[in-house]
C-alpha positions in Angstrom: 37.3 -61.1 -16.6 40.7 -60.1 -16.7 43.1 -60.4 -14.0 43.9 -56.2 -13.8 39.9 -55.7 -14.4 38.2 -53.5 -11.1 36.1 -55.8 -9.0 34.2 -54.8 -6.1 32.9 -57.5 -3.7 29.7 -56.0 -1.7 29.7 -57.6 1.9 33.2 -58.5 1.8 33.2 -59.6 5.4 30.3 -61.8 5.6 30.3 -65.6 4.8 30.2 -65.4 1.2 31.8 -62.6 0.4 35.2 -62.9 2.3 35.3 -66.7 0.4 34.8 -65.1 -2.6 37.2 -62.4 -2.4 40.1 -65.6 -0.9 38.8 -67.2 -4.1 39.5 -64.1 -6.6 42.8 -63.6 -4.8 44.3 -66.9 -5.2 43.0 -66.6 -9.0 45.4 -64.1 -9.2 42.7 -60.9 -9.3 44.6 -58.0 -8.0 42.5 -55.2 -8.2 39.6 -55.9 -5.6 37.8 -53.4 -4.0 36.0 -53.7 -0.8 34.4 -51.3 1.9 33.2 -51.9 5.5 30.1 -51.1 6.4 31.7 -47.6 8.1 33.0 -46.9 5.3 30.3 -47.0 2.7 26.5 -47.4 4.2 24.9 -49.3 0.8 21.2 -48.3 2.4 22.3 -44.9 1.2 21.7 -44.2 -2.2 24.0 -41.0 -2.6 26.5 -42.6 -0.6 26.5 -45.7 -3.4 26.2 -43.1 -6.5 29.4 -41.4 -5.4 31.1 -44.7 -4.9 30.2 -45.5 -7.9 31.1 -42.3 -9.6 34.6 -42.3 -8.4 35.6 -46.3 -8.4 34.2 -47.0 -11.8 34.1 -51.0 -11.2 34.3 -53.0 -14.4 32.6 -56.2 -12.3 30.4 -56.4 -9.2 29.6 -59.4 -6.9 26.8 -58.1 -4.6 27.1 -60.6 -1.8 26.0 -57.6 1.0 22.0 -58.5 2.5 21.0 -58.7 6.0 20.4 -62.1 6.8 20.0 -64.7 9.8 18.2 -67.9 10.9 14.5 -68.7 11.2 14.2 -66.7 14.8 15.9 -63.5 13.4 13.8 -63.3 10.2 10.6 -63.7 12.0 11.0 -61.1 14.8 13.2 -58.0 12.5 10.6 -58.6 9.7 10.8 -54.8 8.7 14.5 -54.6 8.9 14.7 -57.7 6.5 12.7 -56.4 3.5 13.9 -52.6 3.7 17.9 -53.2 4.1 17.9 -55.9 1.9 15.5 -54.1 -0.7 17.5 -50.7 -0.4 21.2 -52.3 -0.9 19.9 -53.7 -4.0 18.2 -51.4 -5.4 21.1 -49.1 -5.0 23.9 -51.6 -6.3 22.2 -52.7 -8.9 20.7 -49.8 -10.1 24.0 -47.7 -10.2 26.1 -50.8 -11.7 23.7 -49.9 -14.3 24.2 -46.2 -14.7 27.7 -46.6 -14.4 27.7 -48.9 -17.2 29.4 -52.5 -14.9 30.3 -54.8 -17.5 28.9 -57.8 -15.6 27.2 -58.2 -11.8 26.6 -61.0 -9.9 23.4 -60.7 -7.5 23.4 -63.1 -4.3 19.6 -64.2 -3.0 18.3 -67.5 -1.4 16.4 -70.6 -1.6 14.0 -68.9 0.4 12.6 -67.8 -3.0 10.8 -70.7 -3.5 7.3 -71.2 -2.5 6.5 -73.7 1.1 5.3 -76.4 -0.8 7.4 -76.4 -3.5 7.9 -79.4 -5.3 10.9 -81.2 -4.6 14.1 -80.9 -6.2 13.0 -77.1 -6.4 13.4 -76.2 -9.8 14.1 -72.4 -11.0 10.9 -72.6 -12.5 8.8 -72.8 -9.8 9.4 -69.5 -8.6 6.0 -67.6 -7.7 3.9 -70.6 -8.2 2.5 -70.4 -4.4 2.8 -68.6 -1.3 5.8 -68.4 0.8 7.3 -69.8 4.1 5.7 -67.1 6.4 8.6 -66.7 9.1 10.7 -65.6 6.1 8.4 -64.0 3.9 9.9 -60.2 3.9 13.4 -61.7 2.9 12.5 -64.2 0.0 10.2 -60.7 -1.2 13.6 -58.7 -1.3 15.4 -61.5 -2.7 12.8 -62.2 -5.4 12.7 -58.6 -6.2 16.1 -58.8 -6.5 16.0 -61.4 -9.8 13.3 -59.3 -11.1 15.2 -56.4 -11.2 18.4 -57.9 -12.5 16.3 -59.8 -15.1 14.3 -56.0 -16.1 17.3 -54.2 -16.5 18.8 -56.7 -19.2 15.8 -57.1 -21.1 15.4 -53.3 -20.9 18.7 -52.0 -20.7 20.8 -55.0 -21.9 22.7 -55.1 -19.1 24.7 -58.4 -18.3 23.3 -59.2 -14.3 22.7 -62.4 -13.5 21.9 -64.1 -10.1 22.2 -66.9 -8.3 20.4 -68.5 -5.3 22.8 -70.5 -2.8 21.1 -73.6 -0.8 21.8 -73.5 2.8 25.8 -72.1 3.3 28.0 -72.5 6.5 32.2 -72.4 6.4 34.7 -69.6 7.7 33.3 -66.5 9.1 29.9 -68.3 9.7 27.6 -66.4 12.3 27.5 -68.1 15.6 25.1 -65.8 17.3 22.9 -67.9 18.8 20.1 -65.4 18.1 20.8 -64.5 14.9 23.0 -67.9 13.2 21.4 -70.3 11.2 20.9 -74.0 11.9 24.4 -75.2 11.7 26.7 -73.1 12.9 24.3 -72.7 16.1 24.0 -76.5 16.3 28.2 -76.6 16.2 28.5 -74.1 19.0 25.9 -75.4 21.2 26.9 -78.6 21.3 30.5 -77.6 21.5 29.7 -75.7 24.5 27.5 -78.6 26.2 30.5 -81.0 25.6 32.4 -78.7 27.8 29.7 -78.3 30.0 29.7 -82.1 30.9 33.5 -82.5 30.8 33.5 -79.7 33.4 35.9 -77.6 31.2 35.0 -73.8 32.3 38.2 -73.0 30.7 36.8 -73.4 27.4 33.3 -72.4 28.1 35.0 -68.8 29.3 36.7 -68.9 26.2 33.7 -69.1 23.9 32.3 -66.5 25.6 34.8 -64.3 25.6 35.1 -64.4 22.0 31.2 -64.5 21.4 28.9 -62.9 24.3 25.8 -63.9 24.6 23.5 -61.2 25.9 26.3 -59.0 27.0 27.4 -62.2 29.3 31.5 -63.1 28.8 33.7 -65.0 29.9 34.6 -62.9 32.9 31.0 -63.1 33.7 29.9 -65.2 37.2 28.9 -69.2 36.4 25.4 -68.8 37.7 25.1 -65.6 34.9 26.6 -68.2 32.3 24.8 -71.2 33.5 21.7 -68.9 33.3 22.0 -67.7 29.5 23.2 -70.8 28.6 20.0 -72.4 29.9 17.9 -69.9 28.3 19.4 -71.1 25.0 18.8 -74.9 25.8 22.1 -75.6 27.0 21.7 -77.1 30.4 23.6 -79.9 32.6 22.5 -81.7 35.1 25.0 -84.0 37.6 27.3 -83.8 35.0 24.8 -84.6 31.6 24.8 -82.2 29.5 21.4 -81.6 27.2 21.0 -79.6 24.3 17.6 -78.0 22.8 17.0 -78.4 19.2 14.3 -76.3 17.5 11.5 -78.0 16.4 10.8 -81.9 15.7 13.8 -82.5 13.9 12.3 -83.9 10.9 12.9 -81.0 8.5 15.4 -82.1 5.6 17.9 -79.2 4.7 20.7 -78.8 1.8 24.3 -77.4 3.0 26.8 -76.0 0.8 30.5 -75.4 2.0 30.9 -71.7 1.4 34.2 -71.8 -0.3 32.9 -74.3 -3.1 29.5 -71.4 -3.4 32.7 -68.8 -3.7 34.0 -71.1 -6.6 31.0 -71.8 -8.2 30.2 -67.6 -8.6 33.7 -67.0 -9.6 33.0 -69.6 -12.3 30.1 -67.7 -13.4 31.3 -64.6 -13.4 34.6 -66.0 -15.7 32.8 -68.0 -18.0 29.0 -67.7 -18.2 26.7 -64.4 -19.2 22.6 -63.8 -19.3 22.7 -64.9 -22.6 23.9 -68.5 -21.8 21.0 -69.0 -18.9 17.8 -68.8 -20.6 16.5 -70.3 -24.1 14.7 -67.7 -26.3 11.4 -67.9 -25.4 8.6 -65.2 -25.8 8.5 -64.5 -21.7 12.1 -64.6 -20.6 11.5 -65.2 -16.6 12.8 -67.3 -14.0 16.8 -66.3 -15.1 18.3 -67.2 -12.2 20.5 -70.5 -11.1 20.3 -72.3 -7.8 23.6 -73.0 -6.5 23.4 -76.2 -4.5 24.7 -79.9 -3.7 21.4 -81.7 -5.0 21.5 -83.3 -1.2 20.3 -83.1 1.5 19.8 -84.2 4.9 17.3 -84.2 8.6 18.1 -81.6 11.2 17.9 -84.3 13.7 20.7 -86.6 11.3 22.6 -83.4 10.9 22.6 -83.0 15.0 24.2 -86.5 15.5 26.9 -85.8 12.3 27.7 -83.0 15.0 27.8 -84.8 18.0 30.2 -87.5 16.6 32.0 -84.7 15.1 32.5 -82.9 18.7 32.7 -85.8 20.9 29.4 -84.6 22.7 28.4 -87.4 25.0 25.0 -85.7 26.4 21.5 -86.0 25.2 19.3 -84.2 22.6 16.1 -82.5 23.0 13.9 -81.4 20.3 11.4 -78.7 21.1 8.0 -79.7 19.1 6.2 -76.5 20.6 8.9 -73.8 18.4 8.4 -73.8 14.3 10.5 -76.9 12.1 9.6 -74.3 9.0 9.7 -75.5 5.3 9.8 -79.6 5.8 12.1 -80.4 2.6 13.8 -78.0 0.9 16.7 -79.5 -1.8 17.2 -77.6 -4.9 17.8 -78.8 -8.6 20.7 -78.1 -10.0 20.0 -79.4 -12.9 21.3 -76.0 -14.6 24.3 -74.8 -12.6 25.6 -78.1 -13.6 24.8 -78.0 -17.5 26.5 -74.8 -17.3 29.8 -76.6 -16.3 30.4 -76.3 -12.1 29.3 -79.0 -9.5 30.2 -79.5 -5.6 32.7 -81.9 -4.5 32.6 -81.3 -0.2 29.7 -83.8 1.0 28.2 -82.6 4.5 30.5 -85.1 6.4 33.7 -83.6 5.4 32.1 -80.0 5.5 31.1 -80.7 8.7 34.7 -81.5 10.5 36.4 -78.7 8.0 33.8 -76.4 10.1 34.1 -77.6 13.3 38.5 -77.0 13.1 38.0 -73.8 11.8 35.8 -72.6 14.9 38.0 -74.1 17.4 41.1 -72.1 15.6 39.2 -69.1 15.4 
């Protein structure tokens, strides 16, 4: 890529996307274009034509998808498969007909089947059946690498995609509905700290930045003792505990979002579809998990937190809600051979997170 070349960056404002585009920026890419959702619906396939049509990118990062954590994707199954099927379908599709030099297409671990064999290798992509809470969105996702991988075996197009482990950093989603493990685990327990250390001041705060259920910080204490309690965030004479889905057993990877930014700007600079697979009759399973190679226990990941935060109150893990996939730790045994590897380990991840929510 050149530095004047026309980029757009799909889902600019979302975790991976607004590291991405900081990451292009300090590269010294000038010529980024982004939209908000407002201002160009990527559900809408006539809406995406005629951006495409009148932008003419010369490179596309599609980072855009609907996502969330174990409780969203299990209740808005519907919403997960057609969003995230439509935006690709259109992106993709019209980075063909418009003739995108190169496009980079986002998915997830997810992919892989429940009992997948650990590392996960690319290769064992459709080799069994899938983690059912998240079944709709690893179907849009793999659909995704199918589609990329078609259209360059059929068009010759240059789309490759990559499959990020388990990402948290700036612009994280602390919805406690809707966020995944981490980010719900830091705010949680940053809230029950200053539940036990009698700080309302900074409970308020939180809220006030972050409603939960349409309760703020100028809400009553009983109404935010209430939703917080609902959310397993309870004190009691002055101990604080906090509720931890499932058994906390479960091992999960976690890749700072800035170093997955890094990694796809890499890609996108120095790698093509060519450089992925060797020639074999069948030319499947294209894509490149983008991990650490690590991982480490919910319930491990908790107390990183809680020594992190300062949280002196108890845990309690809730054996009657789903742990989902036990182990799930990629290979990345190709992203490295193809010249990028990680260099935040969950520790320092962890506090660089934790500063930037307290800032925000």
């Amino acid at each position: 890529m050149n530095k004047s070349d026309k980029i757009f960056v799909a889902g600019h404002r979302g975790l991976v996307g607004s590291a991405i585009v900081d990451n292009l920026k300090q590269k010294g890419y000038s010529n980024l274009v982004v939209k908000t959702r407002k201002e160009l619906d990527l559900k809408n396939s006539i809406a995406v034509e005629h951006f495409f049509e009148k932008e003419k990118p010369d490179y596309v990062i599609l980072a855009a998808a609907k996502v969330g954590g174990i409780v969203a994707n299990n209740i808005y199954r519907a919403d997960f498969i057609y969003e995230n099927l439509m935006i690709q379908n259109n992106v993709i599709h019209q980075s063909y007909v418009h003739n995108v030099k190169k496009l980079l297409f986002l998915g997830s671990t997810c992919i892989y089947p429940k009992n997948c064999p650990q590392p996960m290798k690319e290769d064992y992509l459709l080799t069994d059946v899938l983690e059912y809470t998240n079944e709709p969105y690893a179907i849009s996702k793999i659909a995704g690498i199918k589609m990329c991988e078609s259209y360059n075996l059929q068009y010759g197009t240059n789309f490759i995609s990559v499959m990020p482990t388990n990402l948290y950093g700036p612009n994280d989603n602390f919805d406690l509905e809707k966020s995944h493990v981490l980010p719900a685990l830091i705010r949680k327990i940053h809230l029950g700290k200053a539940l036990e250390e009698n700080h309302w001041d900074t409970v308020r705060k939180d809220l006030t930045r972050l409603p939960i259920e349409g309760v703020s910080g100028d809400s009553s204490k009983v109404e935010i003792l209430s939703v917080l309690n609902k959310y397993g965030i309870t004190v009691t004479d002055g101990k604080a505990t906090v509720e931890i889905w499932g058994s906390g057993k479960p091992m999960r990877e976690f890749l700072w979002s800035r170093e997955m930014a890094d990694a796809c700007v890499f890609i996108m600079e120095n790698r093509n579809f060519q450089d992925i697979y060797s020639g074999t009759k069948e030319i499947r399973n294209t894509h490149i998990n983008i991990g650490t190679g690590n991982d480490i226990s919910i319930a491990d990941l908790a107390q990183l937190i809680k020594k992190e935060i300062g949280f002196q109150g108890n845990f309690q893990f809730n054996t009657d809600k789903p742990d989902g996939t036990m182990k799930k730790l990629t290979d990345v045994t190709k992203l490295n051979a193809l010249g990028w590897k990680h260099s935040i380990e969950i520790k320092e991840g962890v506090s660089k997170m934790y500063q930037w929510y307290k800032q925000a």
